[in-house]
ZAFI-116502 format. One record per residue: residue number from 1; residue in one letter; x, y, z of N, C-alpha, C, CB in turn. Coordinates in nm, 2 decimals. Glycine has a CB too. Layout:
<sites>
    n  res      nX      nY      nZ     caX     caY     caZ      cX      cY      cZ     cbX     cbY     cbZ
  NUM    a       X       Y       Z       X       Y       Z       X       Y       Z       X       Y       Z
...
</sites>
This chain:
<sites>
    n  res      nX      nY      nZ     caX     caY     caZ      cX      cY      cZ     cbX     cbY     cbZ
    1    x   10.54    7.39   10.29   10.64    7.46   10.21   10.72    7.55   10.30   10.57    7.55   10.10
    2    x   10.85    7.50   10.33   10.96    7.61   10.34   10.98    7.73   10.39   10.99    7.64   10.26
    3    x   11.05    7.79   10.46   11.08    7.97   10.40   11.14    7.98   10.26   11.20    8.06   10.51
    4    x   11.24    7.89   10.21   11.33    7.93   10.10   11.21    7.86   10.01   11.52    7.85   10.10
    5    x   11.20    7.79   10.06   11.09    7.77    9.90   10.97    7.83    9.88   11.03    7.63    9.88
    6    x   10.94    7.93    9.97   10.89    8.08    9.89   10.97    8.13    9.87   10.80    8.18    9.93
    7    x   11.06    8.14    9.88   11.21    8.27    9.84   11.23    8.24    9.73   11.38    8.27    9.93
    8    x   11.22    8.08    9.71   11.28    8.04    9.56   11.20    8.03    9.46   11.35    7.93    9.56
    9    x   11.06    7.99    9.52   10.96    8.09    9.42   10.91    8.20    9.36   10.89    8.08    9.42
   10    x   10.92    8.30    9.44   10.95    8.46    9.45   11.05    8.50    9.37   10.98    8.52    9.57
   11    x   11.17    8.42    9.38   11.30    8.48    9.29   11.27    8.39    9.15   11.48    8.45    9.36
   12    x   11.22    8.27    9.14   11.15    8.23    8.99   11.09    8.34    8.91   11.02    8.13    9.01
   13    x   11.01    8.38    8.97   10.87    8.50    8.92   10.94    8.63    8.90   10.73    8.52    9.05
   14    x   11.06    8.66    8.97   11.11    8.77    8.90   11.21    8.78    8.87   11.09    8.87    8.94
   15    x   11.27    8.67    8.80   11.40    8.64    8.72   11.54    8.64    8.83   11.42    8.78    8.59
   16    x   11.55    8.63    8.94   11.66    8.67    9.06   11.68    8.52    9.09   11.60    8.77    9.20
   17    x   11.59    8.38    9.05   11.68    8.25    9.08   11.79    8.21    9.03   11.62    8.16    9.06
   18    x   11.89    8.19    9.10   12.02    8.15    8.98   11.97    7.98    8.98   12.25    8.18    9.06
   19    x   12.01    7.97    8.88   11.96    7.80    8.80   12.15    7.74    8.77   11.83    7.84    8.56
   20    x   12.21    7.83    8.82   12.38    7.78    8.82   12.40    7.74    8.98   12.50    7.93    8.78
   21    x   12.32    7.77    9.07   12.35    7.76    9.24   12.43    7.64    9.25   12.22    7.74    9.35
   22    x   12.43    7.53    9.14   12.54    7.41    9.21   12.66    7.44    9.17   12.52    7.24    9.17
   23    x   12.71    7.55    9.08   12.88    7.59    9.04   12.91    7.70    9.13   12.90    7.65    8.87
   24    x   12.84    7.75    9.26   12.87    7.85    9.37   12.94    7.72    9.45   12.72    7.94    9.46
   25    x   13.10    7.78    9.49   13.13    7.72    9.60   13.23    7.80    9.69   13.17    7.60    9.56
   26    x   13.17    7.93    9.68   13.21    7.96    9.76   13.16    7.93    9.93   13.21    8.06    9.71
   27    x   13.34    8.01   10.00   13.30    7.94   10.14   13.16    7.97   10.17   13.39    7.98   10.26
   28    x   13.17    8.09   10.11   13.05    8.19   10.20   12.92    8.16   10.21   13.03    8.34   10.14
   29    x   12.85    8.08   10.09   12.76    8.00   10.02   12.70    7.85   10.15   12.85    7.95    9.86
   30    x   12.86    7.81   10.18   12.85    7.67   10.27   12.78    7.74   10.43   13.04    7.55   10.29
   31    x   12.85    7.80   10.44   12.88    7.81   10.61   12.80    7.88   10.71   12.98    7.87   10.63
   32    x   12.67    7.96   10.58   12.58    8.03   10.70   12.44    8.01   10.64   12.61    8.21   10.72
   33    x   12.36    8.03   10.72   12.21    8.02   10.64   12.16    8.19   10.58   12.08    7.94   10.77
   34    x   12.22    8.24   10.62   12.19    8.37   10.57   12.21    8.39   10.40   12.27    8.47   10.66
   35    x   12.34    8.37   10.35   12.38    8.34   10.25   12.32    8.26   10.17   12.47    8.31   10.27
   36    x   12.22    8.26   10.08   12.20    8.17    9.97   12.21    8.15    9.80   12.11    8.17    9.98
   37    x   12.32    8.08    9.78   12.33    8.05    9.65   12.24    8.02    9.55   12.38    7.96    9.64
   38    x   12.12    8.05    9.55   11.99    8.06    9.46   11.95    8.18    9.47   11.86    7.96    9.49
   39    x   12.04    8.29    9.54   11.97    8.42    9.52   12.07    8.47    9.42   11.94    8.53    9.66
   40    x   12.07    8.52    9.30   12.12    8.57    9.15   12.22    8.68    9.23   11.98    8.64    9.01
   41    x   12.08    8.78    9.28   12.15    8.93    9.30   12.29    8.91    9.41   12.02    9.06    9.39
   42    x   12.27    8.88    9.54   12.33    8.79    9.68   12.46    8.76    9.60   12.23    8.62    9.74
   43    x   12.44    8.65    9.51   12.56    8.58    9.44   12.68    8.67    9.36   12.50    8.50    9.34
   44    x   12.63    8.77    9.29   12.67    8.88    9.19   12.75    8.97    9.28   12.54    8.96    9.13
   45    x   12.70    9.03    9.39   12.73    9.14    9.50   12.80    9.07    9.55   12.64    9.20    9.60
   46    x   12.85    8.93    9.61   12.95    8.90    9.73   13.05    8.87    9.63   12.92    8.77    9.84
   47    x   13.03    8.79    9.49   13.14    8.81    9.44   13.26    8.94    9.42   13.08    8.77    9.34
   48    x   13.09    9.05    9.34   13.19    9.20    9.33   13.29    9.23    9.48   13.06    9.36    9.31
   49    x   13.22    9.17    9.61   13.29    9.25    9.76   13.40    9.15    9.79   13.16    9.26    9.93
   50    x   13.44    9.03    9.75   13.54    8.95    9.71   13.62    8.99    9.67   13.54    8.88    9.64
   51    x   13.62    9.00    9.55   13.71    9.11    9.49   13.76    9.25    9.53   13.65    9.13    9.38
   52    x   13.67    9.36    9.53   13.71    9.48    9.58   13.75    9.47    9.73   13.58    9.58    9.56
   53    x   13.72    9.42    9.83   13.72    9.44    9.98   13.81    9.34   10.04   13.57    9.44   10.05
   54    x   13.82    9.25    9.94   13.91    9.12    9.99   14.02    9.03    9.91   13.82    9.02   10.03
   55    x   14.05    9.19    9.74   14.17    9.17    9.74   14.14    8.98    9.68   14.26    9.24    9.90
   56    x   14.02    8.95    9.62   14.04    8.84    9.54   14.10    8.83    9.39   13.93    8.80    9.53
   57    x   14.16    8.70    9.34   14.15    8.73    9.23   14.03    8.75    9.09   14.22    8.68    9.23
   58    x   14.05    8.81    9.05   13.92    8.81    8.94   13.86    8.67    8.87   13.98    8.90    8.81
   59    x   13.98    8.59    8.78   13.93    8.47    8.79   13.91    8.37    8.85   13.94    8.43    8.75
   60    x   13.96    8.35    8.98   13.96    8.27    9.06   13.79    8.32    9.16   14.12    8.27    9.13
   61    x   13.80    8.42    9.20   13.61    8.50    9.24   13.52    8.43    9.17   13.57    8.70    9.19
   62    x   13.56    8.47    9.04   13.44    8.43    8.92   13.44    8.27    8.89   13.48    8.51    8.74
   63    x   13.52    8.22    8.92   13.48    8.08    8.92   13.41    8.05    9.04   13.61    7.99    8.90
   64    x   13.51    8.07    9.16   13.39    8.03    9.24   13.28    8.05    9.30   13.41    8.01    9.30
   65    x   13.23    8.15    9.27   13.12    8.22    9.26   13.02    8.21    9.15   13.15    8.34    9.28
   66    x   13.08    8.05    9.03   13.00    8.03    8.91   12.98    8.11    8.79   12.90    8.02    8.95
   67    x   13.03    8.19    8.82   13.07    8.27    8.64   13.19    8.29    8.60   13.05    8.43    8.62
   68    x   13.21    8.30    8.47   13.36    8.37    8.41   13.40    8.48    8.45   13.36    8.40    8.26
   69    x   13.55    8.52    8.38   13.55    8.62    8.40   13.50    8.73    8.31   13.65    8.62    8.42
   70    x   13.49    8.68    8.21   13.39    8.79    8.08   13.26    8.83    8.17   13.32    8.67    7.91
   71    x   13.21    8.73    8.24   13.09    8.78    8.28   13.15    8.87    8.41   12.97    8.65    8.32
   72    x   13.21    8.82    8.50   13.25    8.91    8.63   13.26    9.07    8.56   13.43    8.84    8.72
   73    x   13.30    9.06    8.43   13.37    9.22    8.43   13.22    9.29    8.34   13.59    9.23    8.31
   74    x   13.14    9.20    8.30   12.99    9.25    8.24   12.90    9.31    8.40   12.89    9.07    8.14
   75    x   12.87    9.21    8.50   12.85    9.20    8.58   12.88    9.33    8.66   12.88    9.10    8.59
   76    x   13.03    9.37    8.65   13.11    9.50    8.75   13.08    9.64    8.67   13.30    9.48    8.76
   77    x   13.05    9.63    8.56   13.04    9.73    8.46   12.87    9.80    8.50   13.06    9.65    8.30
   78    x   12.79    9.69    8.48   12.65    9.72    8.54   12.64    9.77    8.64   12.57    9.64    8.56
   79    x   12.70    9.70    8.80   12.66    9.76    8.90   12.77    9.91    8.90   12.67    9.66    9.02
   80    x   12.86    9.94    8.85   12.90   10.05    8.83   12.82   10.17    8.78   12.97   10.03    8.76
   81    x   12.73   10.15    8.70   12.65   10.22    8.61   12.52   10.22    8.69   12.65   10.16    8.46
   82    x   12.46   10.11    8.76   12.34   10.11    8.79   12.31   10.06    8.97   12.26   10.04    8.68
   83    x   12.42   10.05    9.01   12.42   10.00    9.19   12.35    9.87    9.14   12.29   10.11    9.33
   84    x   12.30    9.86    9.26   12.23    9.68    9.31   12.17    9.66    9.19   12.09    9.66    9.46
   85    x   12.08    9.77    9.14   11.95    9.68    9.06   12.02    9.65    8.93   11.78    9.77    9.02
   86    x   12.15    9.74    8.88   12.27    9.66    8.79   12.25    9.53    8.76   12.41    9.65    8.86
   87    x   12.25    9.43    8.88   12.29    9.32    8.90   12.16    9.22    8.91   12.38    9.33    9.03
   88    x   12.01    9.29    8.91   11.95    9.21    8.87   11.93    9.20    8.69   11.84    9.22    8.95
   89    x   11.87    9.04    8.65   11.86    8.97    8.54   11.82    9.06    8.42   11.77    8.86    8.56
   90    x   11.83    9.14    8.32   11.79    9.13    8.22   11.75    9.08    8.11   11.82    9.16    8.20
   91    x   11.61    9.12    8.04   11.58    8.98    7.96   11.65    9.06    7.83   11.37    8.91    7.94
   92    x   11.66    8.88    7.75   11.78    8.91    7.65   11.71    8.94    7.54   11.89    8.77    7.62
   93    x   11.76    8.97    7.40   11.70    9.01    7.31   11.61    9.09    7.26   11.67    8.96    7.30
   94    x   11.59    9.17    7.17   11.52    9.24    7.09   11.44    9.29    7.20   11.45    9.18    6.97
   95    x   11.38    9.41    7.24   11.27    9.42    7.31   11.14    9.46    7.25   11.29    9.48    7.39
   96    x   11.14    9.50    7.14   11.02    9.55    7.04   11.08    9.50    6.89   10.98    9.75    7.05
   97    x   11.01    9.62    6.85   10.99    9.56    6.65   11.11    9.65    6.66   10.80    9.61    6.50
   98    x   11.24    9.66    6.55   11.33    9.74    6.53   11.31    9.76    6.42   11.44    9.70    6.57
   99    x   11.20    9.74    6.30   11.18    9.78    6.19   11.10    9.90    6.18   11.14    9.70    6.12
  100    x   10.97    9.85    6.23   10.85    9.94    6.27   10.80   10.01    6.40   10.77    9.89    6.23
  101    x   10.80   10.17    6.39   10.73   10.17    6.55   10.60   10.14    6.54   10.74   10.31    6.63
  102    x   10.54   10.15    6.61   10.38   10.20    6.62   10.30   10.26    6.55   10.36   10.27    6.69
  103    x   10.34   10.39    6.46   10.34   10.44    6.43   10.26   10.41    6.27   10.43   10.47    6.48
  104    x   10.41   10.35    6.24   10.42   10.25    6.08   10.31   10.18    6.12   10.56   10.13    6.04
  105    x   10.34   10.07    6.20   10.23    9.99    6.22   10.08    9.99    6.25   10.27    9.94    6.29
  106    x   10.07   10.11    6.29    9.90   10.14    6.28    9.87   10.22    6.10    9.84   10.30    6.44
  107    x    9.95   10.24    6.07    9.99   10.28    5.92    9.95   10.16    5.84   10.16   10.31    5.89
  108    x   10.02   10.05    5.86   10.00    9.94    5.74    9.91    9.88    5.83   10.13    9.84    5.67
  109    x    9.81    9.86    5.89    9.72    9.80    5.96    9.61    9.89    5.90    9.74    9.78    6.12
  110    x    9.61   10.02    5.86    9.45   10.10    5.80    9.44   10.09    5.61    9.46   10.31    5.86
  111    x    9.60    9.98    5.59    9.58    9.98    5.46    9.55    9.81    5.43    9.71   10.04    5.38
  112    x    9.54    9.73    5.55    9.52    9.61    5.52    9.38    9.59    5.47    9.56    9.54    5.63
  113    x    9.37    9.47    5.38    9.24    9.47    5.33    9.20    9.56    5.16    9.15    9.53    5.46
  114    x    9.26    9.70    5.20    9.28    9.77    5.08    9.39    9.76    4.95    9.30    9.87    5.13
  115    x    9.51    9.69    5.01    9.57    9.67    4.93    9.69    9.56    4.96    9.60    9.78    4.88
  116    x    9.75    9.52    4.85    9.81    9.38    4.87    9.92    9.38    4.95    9.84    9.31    4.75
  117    x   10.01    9.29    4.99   10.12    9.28    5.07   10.26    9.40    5.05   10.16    9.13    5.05
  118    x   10.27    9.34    4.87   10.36    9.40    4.86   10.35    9.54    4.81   10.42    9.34    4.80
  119    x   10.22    9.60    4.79   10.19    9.77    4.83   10.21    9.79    4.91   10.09    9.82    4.85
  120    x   10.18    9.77    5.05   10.20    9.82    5.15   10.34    9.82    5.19   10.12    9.78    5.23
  121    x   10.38    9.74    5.17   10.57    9.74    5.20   10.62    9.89    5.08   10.67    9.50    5.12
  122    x   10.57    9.90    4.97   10.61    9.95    4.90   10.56   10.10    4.94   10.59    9.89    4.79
  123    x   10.45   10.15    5.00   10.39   10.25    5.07   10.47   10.32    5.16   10.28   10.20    5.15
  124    x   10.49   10.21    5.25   10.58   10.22    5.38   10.70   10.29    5.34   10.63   10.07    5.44
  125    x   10.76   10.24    5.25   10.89   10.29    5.16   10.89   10.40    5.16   10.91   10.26    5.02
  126    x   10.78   10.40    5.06   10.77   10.57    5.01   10.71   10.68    5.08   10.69   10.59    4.90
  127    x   10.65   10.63    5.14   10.58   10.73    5.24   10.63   10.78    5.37   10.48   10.69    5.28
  128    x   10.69   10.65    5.39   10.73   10.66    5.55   10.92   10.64    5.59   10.63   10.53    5.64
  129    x   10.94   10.62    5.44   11.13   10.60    5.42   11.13   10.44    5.51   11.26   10.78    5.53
  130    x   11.06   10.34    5.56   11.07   10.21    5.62   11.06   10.12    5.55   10.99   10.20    5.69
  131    x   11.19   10.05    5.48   11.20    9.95    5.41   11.22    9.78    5.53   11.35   10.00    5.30
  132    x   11.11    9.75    5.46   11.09    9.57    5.51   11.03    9.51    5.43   11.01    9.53    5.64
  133    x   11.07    9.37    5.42   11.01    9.26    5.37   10.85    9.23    5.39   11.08    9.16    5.43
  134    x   10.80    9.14    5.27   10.65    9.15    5.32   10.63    9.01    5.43   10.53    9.15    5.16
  135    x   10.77    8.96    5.42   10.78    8.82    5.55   10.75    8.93    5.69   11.00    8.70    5.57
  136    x   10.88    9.03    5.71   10.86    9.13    5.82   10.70    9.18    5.88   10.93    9.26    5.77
  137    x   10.64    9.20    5.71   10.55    9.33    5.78   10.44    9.19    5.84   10.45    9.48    5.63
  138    x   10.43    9.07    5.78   10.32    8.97    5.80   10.37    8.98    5.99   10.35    8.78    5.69
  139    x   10.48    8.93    6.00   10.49    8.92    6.12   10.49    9.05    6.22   10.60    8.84    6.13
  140    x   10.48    9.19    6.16   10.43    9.27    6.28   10.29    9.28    6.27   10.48    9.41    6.28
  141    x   10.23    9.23    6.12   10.08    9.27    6.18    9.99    9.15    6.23    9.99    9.36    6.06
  142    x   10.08    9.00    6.21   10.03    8.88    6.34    9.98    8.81    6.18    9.87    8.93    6.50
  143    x    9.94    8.84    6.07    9.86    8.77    5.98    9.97    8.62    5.91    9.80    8.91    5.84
  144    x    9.89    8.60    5.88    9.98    8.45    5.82   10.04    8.49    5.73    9.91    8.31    5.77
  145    x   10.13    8.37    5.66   10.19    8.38    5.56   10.15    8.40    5.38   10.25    8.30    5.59
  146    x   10.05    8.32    5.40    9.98    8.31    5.24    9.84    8.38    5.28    9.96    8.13    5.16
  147    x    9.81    8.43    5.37    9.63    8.48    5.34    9.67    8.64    5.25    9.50    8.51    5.55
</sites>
């Protein structure tokens, strides 16, 4: 095995492989081995120093460097706000329950068994001002649909 192909398993495992590396064409990408187009962060940063330091244009950077420009200016906004680590991957979507915290949820988990679905949704309500479906509450507390 490689050097890059631990690099490129290492950047697998923590979200930093770009899976776009064949739409990089920049020069910078061809011409040195230092430079690698399967590194996400690498890719992100030479684009942003393209632009800022070398006076690129914005969509013309972002293309060749494999993104839009919607993303170039998502992309510039982050490392603005957060430097380098800006620019690594975020995972997308919901990151917890946005109905119930924890809280709720050890709540309608000490009434399970005691009383039926739609009590406890109706509990929640009243007790705790947390209106959800009894489809919702099945799926925060893992139980199926008809038991």
């Amino acid at each position: 095995m490689g050097s890059n192909d631990a690099k490129h398993d290492a950047m697998r495992g923590n979200g930093s492989f770009n899976h776009h590396a064949h739409t990089v064409s920049a020069k910078i990408f061809s011409d040195s081995s230092f430079f690698d187009k399967h590194d996400l962060m690498q890719v992100k940063y030479e684009m942003l120093r393209a632009v800022e330091k070398e006076s690129h244009d914005v969509t013309c950077a972002a293309g060749t460097f494999g993104f839009s420009r919607v993303s170039f200016y998502q992309i510039k906004k982050e490392f603005e706000k957060n430097g380098v680590s800006g620019l690594m991957p975020r995972k997308r979507g919901p990151k917890g329950s946005r109905k119930l915290n924890l809280d709720d949820v050890e709540f309608a988990k000490g009434l399970v068994g005691k009383c039926t679905k739609a009590q406890i949704v109706a509990r929640l309500m009243e007790e705790r001002g947390v209106v959800i479906s009894k489809r919702t509450l099945e799926r925060q507390l893992g139980v199926k649909k008809n038991s």
